[in-house]
Each structure stands twice: as C-alpha cells, then as structure tokens.
Phi, psi and omega in degrees: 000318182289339177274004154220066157303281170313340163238076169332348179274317179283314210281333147313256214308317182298312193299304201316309186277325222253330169274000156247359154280348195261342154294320148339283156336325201096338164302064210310322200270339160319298182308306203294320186302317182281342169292328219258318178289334203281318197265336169310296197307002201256330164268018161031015196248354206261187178232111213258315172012311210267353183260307144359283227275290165328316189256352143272021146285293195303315168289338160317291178342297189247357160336299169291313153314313162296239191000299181298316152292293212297318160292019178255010178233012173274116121357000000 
C-alpha cells in the first residue's frame, strides 16, 4: 500500500481486496478503513497519506492474526 501512497486508482484496488480479507478475519476496524480508503481514492482529490498511515497501524495490529490462520491452514 505505501508503494502506491500517490496512486488513488491502485490504492482503491488494494483497500478493495485487503477490506475483504480483513472482513474475513473478523478485522472490523481494518475493514472500515479500507472501506473508507476504497471511496475516498474515487475522489482522488483527498490527501489519502493519513489513512494510508492508519491502517498500517492497524495492520501492525492484526497482523500476527493473518500469519497465525494462515499457518493453521498449510497443508
């Protein structure tokens, strides 16, 4: 996500799939962010940095939870 900070179009697609895994998980406060970034980035007009900033707090956060499913699903 921080390597397309500068490009609202990439930044919409990435919240778009990274808010429904984080809707999976159970990351509620994830989710809402990334929801919040998907319709922000469509008015490309905003200055998206600080939520950008936010939700890789939040992913710091949950992180050890995605890592902890996934290896509880390998094969």
């Amino acid at each position: 996500m921080r390597k397309a900070r500068d490009d609202a179009k990439a930044l919409g697609q990435i919240a778009h799939s990274f808010k429904g895994s984080s809707g999976n998980l159970g990351a509620v406060r994830l989710e809402q962010l990334c929801q919040r970034l998907e319709a922000e980035s469509a008015g490309a007009t905003a200055d998206l940095g600080a939520l950008v900033d936010q939700i890789d707090h939040e992913f710091a956060l949950v992180r050890p939870l995605y890592e902890s499913e996934r290896r509880r699903f390998q094969l």
